[in-house]
N, C-alpha and C positions, 0 to 999 in steps of 0.2 A: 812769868816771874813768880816765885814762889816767897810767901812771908806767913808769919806763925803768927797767929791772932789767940791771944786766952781767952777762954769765959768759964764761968763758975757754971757748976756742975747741973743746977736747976736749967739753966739757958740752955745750956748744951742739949740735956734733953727734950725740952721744951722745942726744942732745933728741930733736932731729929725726929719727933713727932708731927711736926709741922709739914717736912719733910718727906716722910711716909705718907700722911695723909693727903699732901697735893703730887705724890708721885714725882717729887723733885729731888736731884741732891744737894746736901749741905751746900756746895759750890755755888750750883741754881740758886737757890735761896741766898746767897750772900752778893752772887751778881745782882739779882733783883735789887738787895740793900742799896748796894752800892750804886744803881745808876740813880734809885731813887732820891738818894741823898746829891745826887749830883746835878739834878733836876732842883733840887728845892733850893739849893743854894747859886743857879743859875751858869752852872757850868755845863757846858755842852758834849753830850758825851763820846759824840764821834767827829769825822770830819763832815760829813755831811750836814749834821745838826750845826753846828760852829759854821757852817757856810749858810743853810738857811735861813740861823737867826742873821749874818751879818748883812745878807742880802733886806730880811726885812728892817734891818734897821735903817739901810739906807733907801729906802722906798723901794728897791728893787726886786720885788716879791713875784708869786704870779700876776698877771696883768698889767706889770707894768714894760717902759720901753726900757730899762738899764738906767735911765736919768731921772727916775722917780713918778713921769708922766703915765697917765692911766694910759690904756691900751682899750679898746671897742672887742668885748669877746662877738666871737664870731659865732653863728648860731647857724649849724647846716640842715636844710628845708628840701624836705622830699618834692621831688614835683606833684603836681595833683591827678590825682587818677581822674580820667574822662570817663563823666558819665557816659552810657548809651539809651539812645533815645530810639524809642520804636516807632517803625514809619509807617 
């Protein structure tokens, strides 16, 4: 979707300098803006994010069972190397 944003002329270049010097374009740099603003005001920016927060709002984050109950992380245990003994 396309939409036409102004800004006055110091911004604009101050933009495009910006822009040059992080080897972004204006686009880049206005996505950044805008998820960052979307972050701050607690809006989720994709579907995944909007799932994870509502998972941890309901307890059901990593470690837990889906009903907010903690879960035992499992912790995988090499076997033990056998010493050798000389006879």
């Amino acid at each position: 979707m396309r939409k036409l944003i102004a800004f006055d002329q110091d911004t604009f270049d101050k933009l495009k300098q910006l822009g040059r010097d992080q080897m972004l374009s204006l686009q880049d740099l206005a996505d950044e803006a805008f998820m960052d603003l979307l972050e701050k005001h607690g809006v989720p920016a994709d579907l995944k994010d909007a799932l994870r927060r509502s998972a941890a709002e309901n307890g059901d984050g990593p470690g837990t069972r889906g009903n907010g109950t903690k879960t035992k992380a499992r912790v995988k245990t090499r076997p033990r190397k056998r010493s050798k003994t000389s006879a």
